[in-house]
N, C-alpha and C positions, 0 to 999 in steps of 0.2 A: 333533571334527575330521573333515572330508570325507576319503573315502577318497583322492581324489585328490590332493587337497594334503597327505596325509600323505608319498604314496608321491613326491611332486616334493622331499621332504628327500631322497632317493638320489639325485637326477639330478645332483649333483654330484658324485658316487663312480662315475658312469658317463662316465668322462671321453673313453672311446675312440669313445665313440655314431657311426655314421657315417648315422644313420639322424633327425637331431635329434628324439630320445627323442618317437618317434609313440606309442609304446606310452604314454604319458603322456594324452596327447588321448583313446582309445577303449583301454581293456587288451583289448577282443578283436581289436585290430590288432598285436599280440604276435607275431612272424613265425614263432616258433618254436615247437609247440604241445609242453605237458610229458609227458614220459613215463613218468619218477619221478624223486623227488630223495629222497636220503640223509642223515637226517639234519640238514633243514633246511640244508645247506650245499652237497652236491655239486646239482645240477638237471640232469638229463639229459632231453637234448629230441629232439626226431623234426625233422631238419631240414628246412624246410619252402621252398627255393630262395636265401636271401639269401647267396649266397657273399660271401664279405669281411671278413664281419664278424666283429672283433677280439675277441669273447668266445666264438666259435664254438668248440669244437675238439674234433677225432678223438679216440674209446679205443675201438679196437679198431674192430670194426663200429657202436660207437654216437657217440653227439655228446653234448657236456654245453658247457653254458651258465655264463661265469665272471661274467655282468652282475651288477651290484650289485643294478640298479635292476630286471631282471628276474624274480631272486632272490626279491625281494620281493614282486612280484608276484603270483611263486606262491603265496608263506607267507601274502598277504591272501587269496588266492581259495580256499586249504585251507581258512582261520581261517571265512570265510563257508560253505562248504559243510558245514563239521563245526557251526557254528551251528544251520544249518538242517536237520540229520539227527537 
C-alpha cells in the first residue's frame, strides 16, 4: 500500500483541518515541523506561523499537535528513518 494512501485512512479523523488536509498532497508541506513526541501519542511541534489552527495548542513555552492525521505522519517518517539507519 502507498504511503500516501495509507496516511488519507486518517483524513477522516482530522475533521477540524482548516487547511483541506495539504499535508496529504506533499508531507513536507506539514506546517508545523516536530520537535519530539512521547510515546507515539503526545507530538510536540515548533510552531511554524499558522495561527488557528484547531489541533494547535499552548504547554507552557511549547506547542503540541492533537491532528490525528498529523500524528501519523510523524510515526510514518520515524518508521522510514529508523528503516534506513
Amino acid at each position: 500500500m502507498n504511503k500516501i494512501k495509507k496516511l488519507a485512512d486518517y483524513k477522516s479523523l482530522a475533521t477540524k483541518c482548516q487547511r483541506n488536509h495539504i499535508c496529504l498532497e506533499d508531507t513536507s508541506k506539514v506546517l508545523c515541523k516536530t520537535d519530539y513526541c512521547v510515546n507515539n501519542e503526545v507530538l510536540f511541534v515548533k510552531h511554524e506561523g499558522f495561527n488557528g489552527c484547531p489541533y494547535l495548542h499552548s504547554f507552557g513555552y511549547s506547542h503540541f499537535c492533537s491532528c490525528p492525521l498529523r500524528m501519523q505522519i510523524d510515526i510514518e517518517s520515524r518508521k522510514t528513518a529508523n528503516a534506513h539507519a
